[in-house]
Biopython code that builds the backbone (N, CA, C, O; Angstrom):
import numpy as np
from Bio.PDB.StructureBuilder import StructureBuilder

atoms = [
    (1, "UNK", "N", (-64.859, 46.457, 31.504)),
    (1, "UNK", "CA", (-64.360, 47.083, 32.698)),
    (1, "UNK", "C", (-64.288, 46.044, 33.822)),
    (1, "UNK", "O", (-65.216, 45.317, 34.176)),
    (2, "UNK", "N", (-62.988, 46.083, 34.356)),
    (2, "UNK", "CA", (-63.211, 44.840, 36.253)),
    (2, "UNK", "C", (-63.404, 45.680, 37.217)),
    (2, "UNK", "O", (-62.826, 46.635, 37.736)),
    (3, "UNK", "N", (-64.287, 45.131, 37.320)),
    (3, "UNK", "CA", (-64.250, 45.454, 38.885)),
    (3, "UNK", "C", (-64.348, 45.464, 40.049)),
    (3, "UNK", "O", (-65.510, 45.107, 39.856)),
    (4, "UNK", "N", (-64.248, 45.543, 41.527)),
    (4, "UNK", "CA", (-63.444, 45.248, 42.594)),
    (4, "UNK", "C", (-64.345, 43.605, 42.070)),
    (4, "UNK", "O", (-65.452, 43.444, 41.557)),
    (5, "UNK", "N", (-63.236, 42.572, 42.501)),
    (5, "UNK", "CA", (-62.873, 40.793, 42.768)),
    (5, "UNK", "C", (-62.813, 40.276, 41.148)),
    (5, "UNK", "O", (-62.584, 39.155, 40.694)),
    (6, "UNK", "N", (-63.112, 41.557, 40.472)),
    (6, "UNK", "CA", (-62.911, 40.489, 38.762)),
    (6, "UNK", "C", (-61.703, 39.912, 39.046)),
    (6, "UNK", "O", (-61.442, 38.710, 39.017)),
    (7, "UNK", "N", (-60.873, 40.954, 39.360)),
    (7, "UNK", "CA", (-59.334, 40.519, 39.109)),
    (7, "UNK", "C", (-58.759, 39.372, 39.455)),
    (7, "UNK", "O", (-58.021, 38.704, 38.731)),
    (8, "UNK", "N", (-59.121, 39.095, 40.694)),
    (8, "UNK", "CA", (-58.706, 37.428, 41.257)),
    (8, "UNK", "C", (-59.038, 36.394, 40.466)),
    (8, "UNK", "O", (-58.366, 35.371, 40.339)),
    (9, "UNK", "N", (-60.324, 36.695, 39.792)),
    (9, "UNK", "CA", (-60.491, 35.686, 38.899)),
    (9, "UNK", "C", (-59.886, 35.282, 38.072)),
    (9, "UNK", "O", (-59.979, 34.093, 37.765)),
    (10, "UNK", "N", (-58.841, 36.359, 37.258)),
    (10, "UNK", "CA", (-58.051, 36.726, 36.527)),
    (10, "UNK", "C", (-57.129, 35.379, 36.643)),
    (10, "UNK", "O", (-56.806, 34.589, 35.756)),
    (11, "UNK", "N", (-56.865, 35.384, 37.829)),
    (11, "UNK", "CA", (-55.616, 34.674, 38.394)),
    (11, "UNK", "C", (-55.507, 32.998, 38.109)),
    (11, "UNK", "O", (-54.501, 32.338, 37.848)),
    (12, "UNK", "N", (-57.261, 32.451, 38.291)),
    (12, "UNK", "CA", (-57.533, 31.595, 38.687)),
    (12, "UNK", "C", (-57.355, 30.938, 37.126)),
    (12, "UNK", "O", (-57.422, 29.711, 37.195)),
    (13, "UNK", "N", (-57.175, 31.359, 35.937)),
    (13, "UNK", "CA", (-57.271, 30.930, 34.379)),
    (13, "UNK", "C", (-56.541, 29.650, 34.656)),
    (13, "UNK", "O", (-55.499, 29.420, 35.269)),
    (14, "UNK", "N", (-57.441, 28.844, 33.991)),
    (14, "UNK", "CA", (-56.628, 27.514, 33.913)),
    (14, "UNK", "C", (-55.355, 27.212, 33.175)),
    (14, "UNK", "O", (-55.263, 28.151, 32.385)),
    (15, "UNK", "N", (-54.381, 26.467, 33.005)),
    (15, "UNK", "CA", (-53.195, 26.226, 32.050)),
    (15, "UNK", "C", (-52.780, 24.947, 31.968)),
    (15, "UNK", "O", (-52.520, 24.254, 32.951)),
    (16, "UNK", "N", (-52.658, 24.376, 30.127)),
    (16, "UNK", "CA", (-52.379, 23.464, 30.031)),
    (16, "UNK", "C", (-51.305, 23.023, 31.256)),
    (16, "UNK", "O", (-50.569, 23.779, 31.889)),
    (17, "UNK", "N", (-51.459, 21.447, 31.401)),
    (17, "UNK", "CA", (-50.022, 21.368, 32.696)),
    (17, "UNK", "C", (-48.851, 20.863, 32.067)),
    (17, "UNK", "O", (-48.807, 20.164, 31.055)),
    (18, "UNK", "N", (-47.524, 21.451, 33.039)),
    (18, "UNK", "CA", (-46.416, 20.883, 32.156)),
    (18, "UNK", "C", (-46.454, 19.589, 32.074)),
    (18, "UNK", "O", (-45.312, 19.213, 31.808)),
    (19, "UNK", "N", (-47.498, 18.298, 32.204)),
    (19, "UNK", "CA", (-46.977, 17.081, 32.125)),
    (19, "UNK", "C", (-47.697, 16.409, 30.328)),
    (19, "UNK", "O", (-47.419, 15.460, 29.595)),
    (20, "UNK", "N", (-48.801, 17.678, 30.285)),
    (20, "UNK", "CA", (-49.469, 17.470, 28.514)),
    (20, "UNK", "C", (-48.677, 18.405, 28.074)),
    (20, "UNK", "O", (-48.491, 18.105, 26.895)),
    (21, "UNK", "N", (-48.062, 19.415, 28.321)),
    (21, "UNK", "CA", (-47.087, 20.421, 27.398)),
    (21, "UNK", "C", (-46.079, 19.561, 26.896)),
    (21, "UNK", "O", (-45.767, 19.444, 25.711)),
    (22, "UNK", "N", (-45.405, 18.744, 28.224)),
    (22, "UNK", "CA", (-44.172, 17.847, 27.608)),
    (22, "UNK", "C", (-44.965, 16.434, 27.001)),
    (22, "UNK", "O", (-44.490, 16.004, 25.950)),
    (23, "UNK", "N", (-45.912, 15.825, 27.474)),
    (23, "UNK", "CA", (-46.705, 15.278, 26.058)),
    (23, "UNK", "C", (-46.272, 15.522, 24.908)),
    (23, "UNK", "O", (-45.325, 14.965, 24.353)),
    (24, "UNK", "N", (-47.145, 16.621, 24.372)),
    (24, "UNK", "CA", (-47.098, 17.068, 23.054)),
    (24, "UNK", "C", (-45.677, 17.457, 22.482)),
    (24, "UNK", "O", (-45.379, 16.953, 21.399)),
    (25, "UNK", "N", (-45.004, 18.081, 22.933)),
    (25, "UNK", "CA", (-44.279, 18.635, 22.873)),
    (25, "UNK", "C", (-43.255, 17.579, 22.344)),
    (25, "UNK", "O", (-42.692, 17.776, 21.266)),
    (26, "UNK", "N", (-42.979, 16.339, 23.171)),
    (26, "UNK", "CA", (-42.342, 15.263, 23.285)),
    (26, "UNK", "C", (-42.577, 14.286, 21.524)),
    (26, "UNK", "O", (-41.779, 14.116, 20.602)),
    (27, "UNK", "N", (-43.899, 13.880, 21.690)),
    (27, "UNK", "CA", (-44.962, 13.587, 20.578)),
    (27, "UNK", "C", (-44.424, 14.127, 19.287)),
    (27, "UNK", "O", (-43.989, 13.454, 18.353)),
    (28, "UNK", "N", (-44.543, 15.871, 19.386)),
    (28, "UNK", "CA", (-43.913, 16.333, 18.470)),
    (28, "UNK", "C", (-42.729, 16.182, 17.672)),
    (28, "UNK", "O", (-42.615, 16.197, 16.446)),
    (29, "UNK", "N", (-41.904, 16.041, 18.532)),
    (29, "UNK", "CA", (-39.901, 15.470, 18.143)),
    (29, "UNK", "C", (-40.194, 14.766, 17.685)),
    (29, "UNK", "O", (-40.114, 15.114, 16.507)),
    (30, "UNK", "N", (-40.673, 13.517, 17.743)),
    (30, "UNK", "CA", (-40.724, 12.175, 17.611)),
    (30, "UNK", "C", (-41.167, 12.184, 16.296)),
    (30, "UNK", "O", (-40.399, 11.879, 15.384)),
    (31, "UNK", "N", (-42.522, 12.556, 16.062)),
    (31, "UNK", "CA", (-42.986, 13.203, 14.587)),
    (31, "UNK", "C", (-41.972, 14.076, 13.197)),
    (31, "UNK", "O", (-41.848, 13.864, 11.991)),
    (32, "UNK", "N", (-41.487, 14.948, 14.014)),
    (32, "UNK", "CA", (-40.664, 15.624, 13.607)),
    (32, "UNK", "C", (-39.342, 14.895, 12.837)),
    (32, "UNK", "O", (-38.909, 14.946, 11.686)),
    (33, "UNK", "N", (-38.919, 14.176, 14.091)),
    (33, "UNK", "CA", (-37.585, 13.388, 13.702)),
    (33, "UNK", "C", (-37.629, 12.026, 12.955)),
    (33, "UNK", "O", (-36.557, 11.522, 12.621)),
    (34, "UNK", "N", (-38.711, 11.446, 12.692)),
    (34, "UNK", "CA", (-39.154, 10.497, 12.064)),
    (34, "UNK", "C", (-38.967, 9.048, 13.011)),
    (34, "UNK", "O", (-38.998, 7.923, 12.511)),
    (35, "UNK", "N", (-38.754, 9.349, 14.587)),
    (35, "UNK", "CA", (-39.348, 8.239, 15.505)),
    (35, "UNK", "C", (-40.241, 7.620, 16.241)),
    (35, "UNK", "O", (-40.265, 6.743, 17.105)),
    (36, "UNK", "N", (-41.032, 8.364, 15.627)),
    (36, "UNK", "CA", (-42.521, 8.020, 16.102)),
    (36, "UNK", "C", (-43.168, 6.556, 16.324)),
    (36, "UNK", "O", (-43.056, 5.799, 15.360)),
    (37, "UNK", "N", (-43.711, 6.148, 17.263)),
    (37, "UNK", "CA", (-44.043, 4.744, 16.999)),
    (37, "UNK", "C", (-43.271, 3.662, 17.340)),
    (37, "UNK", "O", (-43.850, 2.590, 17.168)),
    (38, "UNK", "N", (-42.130, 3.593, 17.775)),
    (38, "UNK", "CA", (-41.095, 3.210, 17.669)),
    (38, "UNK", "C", (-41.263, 1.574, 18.214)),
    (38, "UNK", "O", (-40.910, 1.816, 19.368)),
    (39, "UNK", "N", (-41.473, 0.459, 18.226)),
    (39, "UNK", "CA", (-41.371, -0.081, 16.943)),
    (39, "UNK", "C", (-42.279, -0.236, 15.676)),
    (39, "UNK", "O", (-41.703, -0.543, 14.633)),
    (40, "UNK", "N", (-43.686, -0.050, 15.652)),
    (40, "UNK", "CA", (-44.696, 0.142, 14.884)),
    (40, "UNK", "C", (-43.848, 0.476, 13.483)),
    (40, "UNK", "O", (-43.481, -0.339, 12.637)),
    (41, "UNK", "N", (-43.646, 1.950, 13.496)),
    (41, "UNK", "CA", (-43.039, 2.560, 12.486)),
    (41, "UNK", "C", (-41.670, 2.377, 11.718)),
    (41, "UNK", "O", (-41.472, 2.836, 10.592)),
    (42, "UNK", "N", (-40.735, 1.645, 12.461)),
    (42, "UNK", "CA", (-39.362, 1.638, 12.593)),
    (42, "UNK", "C", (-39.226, 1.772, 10.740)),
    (42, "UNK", "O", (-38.618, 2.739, 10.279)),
    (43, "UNK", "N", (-39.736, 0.905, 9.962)),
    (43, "UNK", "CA", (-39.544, 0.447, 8.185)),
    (43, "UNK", "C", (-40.292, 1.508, 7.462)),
    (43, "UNK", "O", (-40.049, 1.649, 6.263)),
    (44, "UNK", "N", (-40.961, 2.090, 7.899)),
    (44, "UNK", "CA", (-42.410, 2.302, 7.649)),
    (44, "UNK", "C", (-41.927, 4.258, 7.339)),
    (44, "UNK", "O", (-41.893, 5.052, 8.279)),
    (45, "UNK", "N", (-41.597, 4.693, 5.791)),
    (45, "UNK", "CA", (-41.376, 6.260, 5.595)),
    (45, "UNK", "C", (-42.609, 6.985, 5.881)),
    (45, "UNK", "O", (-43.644, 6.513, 5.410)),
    (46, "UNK", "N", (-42.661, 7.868, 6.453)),
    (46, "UNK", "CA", (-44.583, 8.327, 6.906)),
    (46, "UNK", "C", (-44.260, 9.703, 6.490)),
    (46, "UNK", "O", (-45.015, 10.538, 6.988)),
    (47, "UNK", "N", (-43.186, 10.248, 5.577)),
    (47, "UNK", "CA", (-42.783, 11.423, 5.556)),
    (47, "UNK", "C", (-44.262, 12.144, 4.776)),
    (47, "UNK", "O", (-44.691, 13.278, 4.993)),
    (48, "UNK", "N", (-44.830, 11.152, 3.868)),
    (48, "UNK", "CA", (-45.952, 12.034, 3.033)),
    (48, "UNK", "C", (-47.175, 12.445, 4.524)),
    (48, "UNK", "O", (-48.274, 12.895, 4.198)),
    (49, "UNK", "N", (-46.939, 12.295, 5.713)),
    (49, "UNK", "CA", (-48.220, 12.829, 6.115)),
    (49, "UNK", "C", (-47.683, 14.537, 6.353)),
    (49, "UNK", "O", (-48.260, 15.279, 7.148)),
    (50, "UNK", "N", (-46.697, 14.898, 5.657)),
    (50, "UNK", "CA", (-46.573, 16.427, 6.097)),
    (50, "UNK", "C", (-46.447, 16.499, 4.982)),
    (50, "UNK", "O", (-45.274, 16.814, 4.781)),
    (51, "UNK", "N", (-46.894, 16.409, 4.202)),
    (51, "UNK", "CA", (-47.209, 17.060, 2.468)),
    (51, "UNK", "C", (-48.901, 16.859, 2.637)),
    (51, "UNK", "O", (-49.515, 17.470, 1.763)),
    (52, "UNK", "N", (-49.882, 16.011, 3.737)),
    (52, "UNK", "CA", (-51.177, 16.325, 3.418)),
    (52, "UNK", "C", (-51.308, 16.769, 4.508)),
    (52, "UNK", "O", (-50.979, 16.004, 5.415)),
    (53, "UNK", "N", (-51.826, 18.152, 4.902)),
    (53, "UNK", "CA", (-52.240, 18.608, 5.878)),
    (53, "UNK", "C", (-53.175, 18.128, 7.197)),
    (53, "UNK", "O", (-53.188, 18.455, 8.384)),
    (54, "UNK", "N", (-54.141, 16.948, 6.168)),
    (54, "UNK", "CA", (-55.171, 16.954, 7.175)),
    (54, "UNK", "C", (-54.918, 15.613, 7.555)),
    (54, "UNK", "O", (-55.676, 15.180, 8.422)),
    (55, "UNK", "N", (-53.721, 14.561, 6.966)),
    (55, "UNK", "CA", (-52.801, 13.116, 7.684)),
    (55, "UNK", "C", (-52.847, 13.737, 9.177)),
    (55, "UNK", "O", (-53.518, 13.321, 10.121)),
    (56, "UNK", "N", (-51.875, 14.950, 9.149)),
    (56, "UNK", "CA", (-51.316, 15.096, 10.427)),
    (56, "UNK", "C", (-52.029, 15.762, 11.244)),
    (56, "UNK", "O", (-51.709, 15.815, 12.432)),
    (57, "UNK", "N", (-52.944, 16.289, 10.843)),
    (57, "UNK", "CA", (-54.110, 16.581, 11.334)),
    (57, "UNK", "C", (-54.659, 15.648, 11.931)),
    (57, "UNK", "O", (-54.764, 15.808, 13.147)),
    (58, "UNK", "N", (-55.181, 14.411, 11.367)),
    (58, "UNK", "CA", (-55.861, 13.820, 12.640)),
    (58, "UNK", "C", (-55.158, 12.459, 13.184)),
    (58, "UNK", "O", (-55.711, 11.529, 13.773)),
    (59, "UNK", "N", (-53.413, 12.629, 12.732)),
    (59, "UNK", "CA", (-52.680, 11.743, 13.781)),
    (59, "UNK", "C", (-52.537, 13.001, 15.043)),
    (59, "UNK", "O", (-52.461, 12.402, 16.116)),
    (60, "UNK", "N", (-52.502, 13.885, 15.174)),
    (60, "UNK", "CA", (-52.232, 15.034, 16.538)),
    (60, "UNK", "C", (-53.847, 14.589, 17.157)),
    (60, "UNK", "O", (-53.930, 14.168, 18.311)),
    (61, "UNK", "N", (-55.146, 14.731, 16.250)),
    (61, "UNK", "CA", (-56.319, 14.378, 17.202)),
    (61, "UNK", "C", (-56.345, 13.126, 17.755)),
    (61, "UNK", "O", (-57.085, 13.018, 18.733)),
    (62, "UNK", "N", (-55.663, 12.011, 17.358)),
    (62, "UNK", "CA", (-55.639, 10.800, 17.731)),
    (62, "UNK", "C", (-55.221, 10.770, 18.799)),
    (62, "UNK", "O", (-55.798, 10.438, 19.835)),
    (63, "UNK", "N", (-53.705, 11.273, 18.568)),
    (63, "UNK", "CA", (-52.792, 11.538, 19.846)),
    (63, "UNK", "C", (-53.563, 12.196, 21.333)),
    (63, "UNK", "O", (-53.520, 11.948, 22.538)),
    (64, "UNK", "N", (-54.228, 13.115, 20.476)),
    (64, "UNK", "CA", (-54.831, 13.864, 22.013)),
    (64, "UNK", "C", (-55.662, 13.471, 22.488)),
    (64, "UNK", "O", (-55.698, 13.556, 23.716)),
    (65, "UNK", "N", (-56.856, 12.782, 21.716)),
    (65, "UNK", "CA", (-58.102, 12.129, 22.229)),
    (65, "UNK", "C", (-58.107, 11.234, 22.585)),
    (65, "UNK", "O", (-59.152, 10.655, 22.881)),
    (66, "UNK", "N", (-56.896, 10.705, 22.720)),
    (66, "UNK", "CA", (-56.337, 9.749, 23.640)),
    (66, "UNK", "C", (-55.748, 9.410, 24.796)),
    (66, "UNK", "O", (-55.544, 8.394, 25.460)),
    (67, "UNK", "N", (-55.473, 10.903, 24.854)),
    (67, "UNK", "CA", (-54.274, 11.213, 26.105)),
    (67, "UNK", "C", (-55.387, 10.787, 27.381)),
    (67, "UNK", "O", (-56.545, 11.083, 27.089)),
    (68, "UNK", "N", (-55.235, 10.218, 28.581)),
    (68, "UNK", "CA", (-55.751, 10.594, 29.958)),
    (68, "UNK", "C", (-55.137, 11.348, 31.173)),
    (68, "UNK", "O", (-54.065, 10.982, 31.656)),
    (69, "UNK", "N", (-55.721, 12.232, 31.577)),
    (69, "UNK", "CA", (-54.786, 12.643, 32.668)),
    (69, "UNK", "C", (-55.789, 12.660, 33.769)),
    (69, "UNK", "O", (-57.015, 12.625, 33.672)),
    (70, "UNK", "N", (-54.904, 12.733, 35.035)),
    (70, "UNK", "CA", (-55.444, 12.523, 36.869)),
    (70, "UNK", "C", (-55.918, 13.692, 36.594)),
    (70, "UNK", "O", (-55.933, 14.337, 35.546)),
    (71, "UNK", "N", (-56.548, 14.037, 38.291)),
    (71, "UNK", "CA", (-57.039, 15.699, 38.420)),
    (71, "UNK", "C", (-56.039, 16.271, 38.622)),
    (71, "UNK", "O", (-56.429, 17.436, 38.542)),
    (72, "UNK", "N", (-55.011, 16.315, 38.829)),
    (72, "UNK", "CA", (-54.090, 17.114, 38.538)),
    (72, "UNK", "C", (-52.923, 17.010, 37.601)),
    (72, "UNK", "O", (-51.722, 16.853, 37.822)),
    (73, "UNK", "N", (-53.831, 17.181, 36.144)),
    (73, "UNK", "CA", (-53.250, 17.021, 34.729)),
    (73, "UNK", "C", (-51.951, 16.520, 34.436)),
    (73, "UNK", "O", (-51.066, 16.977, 33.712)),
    (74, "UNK", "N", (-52.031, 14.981, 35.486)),
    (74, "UNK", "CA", (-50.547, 14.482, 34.571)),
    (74, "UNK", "C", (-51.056, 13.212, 33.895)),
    (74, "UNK", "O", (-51.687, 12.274, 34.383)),
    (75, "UNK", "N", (-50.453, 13.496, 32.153)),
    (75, "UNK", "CA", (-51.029, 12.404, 31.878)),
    (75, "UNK", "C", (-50.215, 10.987, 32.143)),
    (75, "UNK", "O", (-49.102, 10.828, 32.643)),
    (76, "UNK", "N", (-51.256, 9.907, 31.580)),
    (76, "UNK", "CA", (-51.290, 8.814, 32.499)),
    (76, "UNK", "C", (-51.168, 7.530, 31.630)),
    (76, "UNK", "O", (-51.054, 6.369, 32.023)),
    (77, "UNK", "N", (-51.223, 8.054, 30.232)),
    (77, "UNK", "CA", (-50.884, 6.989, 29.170)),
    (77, "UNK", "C", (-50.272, 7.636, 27.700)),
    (77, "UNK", "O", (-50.978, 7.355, 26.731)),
    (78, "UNK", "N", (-48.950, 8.535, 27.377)),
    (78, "UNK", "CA", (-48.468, 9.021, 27.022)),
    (78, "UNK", "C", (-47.799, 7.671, 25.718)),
    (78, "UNK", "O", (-47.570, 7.993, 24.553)),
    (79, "UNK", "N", (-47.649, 6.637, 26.096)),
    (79, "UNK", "CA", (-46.878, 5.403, 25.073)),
    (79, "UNK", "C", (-48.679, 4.917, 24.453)),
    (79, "UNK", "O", (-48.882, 4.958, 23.240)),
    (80, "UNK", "N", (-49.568, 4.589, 25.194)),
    (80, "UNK", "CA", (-50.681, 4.189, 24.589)),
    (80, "UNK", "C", (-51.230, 4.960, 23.356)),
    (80, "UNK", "O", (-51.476, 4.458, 22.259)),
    (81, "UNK", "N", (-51.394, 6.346, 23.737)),
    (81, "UNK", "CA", (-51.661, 7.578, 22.858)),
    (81, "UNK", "C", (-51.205, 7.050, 21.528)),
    (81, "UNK", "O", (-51.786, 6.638, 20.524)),
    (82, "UNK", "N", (-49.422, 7.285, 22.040)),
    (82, "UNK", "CA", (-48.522, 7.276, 20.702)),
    (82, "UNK", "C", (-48.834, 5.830, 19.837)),
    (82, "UNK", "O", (-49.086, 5.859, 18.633)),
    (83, "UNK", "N", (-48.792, 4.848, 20.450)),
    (83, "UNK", "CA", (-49.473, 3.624, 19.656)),
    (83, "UNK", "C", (-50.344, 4.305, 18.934)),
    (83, "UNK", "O", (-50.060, 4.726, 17.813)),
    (84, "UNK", "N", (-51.150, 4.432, 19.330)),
    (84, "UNK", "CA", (-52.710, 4.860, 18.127)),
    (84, "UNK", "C", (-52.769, 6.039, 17.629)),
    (84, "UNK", "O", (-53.742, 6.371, 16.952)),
    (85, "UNK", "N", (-51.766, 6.858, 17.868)),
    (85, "UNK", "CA", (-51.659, 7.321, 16.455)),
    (85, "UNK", "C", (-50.572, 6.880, 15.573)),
    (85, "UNK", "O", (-50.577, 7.060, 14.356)),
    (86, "UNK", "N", (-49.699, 6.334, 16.191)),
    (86, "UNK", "CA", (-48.898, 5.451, 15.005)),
    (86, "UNK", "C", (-49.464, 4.583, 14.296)),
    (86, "UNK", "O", (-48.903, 4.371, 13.221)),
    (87, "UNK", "N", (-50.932, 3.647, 14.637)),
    (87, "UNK", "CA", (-51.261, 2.795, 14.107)),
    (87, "UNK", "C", (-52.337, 3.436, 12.863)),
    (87, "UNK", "O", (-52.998, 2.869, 11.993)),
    (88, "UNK", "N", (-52.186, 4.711, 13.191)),
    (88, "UNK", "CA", (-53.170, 5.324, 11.956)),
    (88, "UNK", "C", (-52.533, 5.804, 10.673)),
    (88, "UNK", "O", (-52.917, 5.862, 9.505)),
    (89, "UNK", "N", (-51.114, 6.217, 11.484)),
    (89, "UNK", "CA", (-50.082, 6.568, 10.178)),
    (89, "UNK", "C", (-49.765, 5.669, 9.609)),
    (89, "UNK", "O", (-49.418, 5.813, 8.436)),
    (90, "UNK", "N", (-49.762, 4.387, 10.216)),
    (90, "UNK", "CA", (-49.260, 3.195, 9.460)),
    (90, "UNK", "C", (-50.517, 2.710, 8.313)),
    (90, "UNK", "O", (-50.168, 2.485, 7.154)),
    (91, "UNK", "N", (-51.618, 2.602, 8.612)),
    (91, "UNK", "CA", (-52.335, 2.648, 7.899)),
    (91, "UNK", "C", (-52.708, 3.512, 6.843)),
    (91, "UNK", "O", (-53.293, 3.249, 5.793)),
    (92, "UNK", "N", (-52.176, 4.839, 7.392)),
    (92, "UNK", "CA", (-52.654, 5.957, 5.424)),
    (92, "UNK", "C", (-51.339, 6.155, 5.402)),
    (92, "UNK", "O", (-51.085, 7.307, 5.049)),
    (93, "UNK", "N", (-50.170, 5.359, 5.686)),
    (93, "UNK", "CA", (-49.130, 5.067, 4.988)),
    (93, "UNK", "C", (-48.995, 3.688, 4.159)),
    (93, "UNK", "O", (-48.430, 3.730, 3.066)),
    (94, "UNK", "N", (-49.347, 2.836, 4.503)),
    (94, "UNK", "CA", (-49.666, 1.264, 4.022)),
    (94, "UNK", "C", (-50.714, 0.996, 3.877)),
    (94, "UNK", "O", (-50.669, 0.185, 2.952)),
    (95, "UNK", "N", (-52.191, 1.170, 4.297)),
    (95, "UNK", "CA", (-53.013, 0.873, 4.022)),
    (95, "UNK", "C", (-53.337, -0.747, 5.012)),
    (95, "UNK", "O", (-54.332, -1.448, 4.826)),
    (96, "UNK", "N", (-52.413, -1.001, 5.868)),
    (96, "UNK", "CA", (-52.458, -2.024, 6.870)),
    (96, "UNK", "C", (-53.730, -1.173, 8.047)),
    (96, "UNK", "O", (-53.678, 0.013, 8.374)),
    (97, "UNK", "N", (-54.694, -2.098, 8.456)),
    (97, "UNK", "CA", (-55.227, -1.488, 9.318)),
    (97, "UNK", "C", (-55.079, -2.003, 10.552)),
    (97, "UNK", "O", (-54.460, -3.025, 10.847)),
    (98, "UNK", "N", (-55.650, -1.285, 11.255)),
    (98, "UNK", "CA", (-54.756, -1.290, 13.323)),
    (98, "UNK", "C", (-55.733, -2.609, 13.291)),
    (98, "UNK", "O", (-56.559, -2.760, 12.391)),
    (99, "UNK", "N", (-55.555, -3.572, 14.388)),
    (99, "UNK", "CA", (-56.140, -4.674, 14.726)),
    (99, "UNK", "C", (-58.094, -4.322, 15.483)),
    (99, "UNK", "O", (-59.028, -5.119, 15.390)),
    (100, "UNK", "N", (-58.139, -2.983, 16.126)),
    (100, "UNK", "CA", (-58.720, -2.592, 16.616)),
    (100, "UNK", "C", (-59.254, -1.455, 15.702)),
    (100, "UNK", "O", (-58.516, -0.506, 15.436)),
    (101, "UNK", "N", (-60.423, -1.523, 15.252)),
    (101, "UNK", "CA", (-60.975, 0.050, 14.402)),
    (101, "UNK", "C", (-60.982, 1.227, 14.905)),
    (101, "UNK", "O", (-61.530, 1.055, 15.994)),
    (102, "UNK", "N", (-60.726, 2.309, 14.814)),
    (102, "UNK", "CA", (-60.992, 3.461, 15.662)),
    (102, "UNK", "C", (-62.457, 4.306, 15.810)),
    (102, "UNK", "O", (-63.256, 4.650, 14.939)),
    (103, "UNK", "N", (-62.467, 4.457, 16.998)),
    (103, "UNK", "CA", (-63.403, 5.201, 17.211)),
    (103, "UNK", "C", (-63.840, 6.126, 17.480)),
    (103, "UNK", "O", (-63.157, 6.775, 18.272)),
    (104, "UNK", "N", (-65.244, 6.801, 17.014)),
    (104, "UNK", "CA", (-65.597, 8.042, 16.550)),
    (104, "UNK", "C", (-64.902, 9.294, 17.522)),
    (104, "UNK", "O", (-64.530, 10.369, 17.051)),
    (105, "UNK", "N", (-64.824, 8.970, 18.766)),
    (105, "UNK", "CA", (-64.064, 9.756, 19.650)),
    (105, "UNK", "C", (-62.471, 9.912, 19.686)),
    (105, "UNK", "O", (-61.670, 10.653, 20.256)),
    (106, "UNK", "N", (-62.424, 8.972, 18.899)),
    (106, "UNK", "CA", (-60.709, 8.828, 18.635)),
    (106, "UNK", "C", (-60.463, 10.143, 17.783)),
    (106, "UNK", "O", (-59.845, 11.190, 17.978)),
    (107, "UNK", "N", (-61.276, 9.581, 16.680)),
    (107, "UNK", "CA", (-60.820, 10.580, 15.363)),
    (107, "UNK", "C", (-61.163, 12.038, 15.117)),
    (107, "UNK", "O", (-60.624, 12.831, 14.344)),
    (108, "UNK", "N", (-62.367, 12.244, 16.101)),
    (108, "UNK", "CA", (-63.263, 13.791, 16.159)),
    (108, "UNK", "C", (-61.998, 14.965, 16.420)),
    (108, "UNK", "O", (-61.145, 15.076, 17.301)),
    (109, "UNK", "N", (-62.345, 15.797, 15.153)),
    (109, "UNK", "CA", (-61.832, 16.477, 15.261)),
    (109, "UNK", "C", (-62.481, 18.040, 15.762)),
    (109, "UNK", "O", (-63.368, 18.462, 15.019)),
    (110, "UNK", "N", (-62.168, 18.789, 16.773)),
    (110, "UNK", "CA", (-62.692, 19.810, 17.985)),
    (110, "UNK", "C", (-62.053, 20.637, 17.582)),
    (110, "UNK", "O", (-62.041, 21.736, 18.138)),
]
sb = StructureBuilder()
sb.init_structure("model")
sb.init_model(0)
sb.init_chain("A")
sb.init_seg("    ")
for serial, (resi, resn, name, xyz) in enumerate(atoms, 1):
    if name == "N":
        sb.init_residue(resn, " ", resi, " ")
    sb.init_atom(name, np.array(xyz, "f"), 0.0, 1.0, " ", f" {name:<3s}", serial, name[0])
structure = sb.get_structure()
């Protein structure tokens, strides 16, 4: 039951911002369309990470646990992101590893 001032609270619900919606969103195509990475990937077929569920699974956690955004959620390194998770597809696509190892916060999956 609300009642009298629940409701305002109501109001106050936080929401992803459009600058990580078009992130992801963006991220996504790119994935989708097979330009991801772009030049990293350019040679490089990565089509098998959508035949294993959990590839693309933790290139999207890469992507995100990477993202930074200001206090008012615009993010702030949208090409860096995409590097590292391209450099992970490239690796459980080739087995080449990124110059830099990843770390445990990179890869955690939430």
């Amino acid at each position: 039951m609300i009642q009298d001032g629940d409701a305002d609270s109501l109001d106050v619900m936080k929401r992803v911002s459009p600058s990580l919606s078009g992130a992801v969103r963006l991220f996504s195509f790119w994935i989708a369309n097979g330009t991801v990475g772009h030049p990293q990937l350019d040679d490089v077929d990565y089509t098998c990470i959508f035949e294993e569920p959990s590839a693309l699974e933790a290139t999207y956690a890469i992507f995100m646990n990477c993202l930074e955004l200001d206090d008012d959620g615009v993010v702030l390194n949208a090409k860096a992101a995409e590097r590292r998770a391209a450099e992970y597809i490239l690796a459980y696509c080739t087995g080449k590893q990124p110059e830099r190892a990843f770390e445990q916060w990179e890869v955690e999956l939430y």
